[in-house]
C-alpha positions in Angstrom: 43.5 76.9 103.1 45.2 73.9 104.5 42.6 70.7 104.6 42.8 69.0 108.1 44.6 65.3 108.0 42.3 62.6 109.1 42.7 59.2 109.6 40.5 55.9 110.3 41.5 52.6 111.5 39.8 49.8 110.0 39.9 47.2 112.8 36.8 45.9 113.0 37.1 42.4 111.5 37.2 39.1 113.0 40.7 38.1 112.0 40.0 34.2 111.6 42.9 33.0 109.7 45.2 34.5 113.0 44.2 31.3 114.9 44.2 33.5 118.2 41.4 34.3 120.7 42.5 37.7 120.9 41.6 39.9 117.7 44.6 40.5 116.0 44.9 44.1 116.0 44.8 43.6 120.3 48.1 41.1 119.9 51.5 42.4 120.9 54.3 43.0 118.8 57.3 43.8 120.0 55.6 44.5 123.1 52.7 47.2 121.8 49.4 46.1 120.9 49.4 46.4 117.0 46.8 48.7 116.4 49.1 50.7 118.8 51.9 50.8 116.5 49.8 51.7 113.1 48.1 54.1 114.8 51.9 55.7 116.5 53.1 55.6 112.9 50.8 57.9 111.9 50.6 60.3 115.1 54.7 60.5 114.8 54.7 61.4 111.0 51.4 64.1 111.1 51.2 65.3 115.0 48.4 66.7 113.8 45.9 64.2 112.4 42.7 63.2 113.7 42.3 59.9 114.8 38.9 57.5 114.1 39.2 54.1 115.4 36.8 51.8 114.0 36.1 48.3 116.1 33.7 45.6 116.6 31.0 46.3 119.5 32.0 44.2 121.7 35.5 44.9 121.5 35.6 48.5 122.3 36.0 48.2 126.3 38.7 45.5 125.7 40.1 48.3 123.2 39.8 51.1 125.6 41.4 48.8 128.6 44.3 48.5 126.3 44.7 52.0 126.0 45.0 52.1 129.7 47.3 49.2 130.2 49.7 50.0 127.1 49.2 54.1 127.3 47.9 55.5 124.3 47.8 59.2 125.2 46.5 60.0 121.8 42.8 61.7 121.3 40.3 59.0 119.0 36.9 58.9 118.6 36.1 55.2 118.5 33.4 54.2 115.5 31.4 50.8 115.7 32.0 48.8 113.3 29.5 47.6 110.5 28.8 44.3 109.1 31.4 44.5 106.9 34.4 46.6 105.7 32.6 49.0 103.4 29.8 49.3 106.3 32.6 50.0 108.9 34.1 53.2 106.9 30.9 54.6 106.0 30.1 54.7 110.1 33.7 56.4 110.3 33.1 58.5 107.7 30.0 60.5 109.4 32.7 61.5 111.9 34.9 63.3 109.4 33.7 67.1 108.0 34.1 67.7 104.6 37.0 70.1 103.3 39.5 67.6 104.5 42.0 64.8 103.5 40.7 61.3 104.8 43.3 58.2 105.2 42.0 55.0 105.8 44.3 52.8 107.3 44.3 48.5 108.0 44.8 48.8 111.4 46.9 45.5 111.0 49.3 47.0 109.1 51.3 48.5 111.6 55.0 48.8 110.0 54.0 51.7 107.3 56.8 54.4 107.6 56.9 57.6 108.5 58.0 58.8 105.3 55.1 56.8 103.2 52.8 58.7 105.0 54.2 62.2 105.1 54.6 61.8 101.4 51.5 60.4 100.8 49.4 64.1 102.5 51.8 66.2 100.7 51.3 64.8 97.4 47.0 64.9 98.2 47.4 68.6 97.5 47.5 68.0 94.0 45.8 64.5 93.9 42.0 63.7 94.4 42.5 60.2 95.5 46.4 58.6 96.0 46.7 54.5 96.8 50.4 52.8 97.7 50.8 49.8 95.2 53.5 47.4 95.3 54.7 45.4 91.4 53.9 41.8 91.7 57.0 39.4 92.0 55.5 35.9 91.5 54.3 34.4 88.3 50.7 34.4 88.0 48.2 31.9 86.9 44.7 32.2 86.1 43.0 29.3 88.0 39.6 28.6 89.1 37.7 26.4 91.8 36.1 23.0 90.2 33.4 21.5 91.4 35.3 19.2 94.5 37.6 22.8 95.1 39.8 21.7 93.5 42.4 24.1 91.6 41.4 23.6 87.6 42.8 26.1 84.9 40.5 28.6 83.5 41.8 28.5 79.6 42.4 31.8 79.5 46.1 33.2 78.9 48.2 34.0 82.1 47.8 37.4 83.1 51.0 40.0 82.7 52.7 40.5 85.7 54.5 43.3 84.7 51.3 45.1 84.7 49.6 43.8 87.9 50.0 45.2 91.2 49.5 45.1 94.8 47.3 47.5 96.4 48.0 48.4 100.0 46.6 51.6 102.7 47.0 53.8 103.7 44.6 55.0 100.3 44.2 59.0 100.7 40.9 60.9 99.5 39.2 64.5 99.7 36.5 63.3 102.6 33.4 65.0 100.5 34.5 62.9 98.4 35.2 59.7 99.7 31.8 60.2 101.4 29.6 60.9 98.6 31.3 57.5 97.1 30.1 55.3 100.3 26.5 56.9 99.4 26.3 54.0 97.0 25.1 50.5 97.6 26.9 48.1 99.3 28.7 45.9 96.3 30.5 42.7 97.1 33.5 43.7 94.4 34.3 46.7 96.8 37.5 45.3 98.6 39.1 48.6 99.7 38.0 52.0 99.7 39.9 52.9 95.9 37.6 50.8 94.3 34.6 52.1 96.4 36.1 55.6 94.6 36.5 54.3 91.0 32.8 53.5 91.1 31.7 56.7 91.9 33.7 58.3 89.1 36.6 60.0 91.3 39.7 59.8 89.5 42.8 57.1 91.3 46.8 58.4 91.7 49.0 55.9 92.4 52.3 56.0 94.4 55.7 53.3 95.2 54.2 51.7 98.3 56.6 49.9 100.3 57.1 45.7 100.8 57.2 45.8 104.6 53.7 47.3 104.5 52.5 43.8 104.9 48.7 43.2 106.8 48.6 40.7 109.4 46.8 37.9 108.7 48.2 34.8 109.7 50.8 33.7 112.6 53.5 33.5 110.0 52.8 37.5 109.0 53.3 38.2 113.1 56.4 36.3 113.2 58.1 38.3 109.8 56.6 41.8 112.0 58.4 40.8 114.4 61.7 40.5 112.2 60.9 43.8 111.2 60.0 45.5 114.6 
């Protein structure tokens, strides 16, 4: 049988390095809120997905207010968000029954395609957990903080960048699965919901993920979106 397509927003972050009063996934773009357009992207490729919107507390009435103003005629269920990311997609989680495939999205990454995603649910038929990676361009260097922050090398050789990439979401997962991994304790090396899963033993698939995928973090990543849109 068919496993129901779900999909949570992460969007409940603080979003300092924007420099704006208004949470970033709340600031236009192209004239849409963002979270808006990430969460269209996904409704236009699978008409069919479930959507879970995860957001700080006191957010949510500003959230749903949007969703009046800008109309969002799209069925969510809207999660509180934790204290921090890991916390925030474990509260999602408990909304999402097992026997499914489970997305979890940056809601600030609004310019994913249509294709990505369609691509991405097909191929979880035959995957246990898929995340979109991107090859490093620059060349690295392995550097450290000293003492006065200042940039010092570590001594240790400069890592390959042929062999070092970029992961990005949305990262795809059987939800039994991806819920039985957020049983463990919170650990501050969990930065995104794959290495939550390679913790727990599930076995990663990787797929092409795409350069305009960029997350919004700083003015200068709304301005390039806006190139884009």
């Amino acid at each position: 049988m068919e496993r129901k397509k779900y999909v949570i927003f992460t969007a409940a972050g603080s979003g300092t390095r924007m420099k704006s009063s208004e949470p970033k996934q709340f600031l236009l773009l192209g004239g849409l809120p963002v979270l808006h357009r990430s969460i269209f992207a996904f409704v236009d490729a699978c008409p069919d997905v479930k959507v879970i919107t995860v957001l700080p507390k006191n957010q949510i009435e500003r959230w749903k207010d949007l969703c009046i103003e800008y109309p969002l005629d799209v069925p969510q269920v809207i999660v509180e968000g934790g204290i921090t990311r890991f916390h925030s997609v474990r509260n999602a989680l408990a909304k999402v029954p097992d026997g499914a495939i489970v997305a979890v999205h940056d809601g600030v990454r609004p310019l994913v395609s249509k294709d990505l995603i369609r691509t991405m649910f097909g191929k979880m038929r035959e995957c246990r957990a898929l995340v979109p990676v991107v090859p490093v361009t620059d060349t690295l260097k392995s550097l450290e903080r000293g003492k006065d922050g200042e940039l010092v090398s570590t001594g240790n050789p400069d890592p390959d960048r042929s062999r070092v990439f970029g992961a990005q979401t949305p990262q795809m997962f059987l939800s039994e699965e991806l819920r039985a991994a957020y049983s463990l304790p919170y650990d501050i090396s969990y930065t995104d919901d794959a290495s939550v899963a390679a913790r727990y033993g599930i076995p990663l698939s990787w797929i092409e993920g795409e350069r305009n995928n960029i997350k919004l973090t700083t003015p200068g990543d709304m301005a390039l979106a806006e190139l884009f849109i």
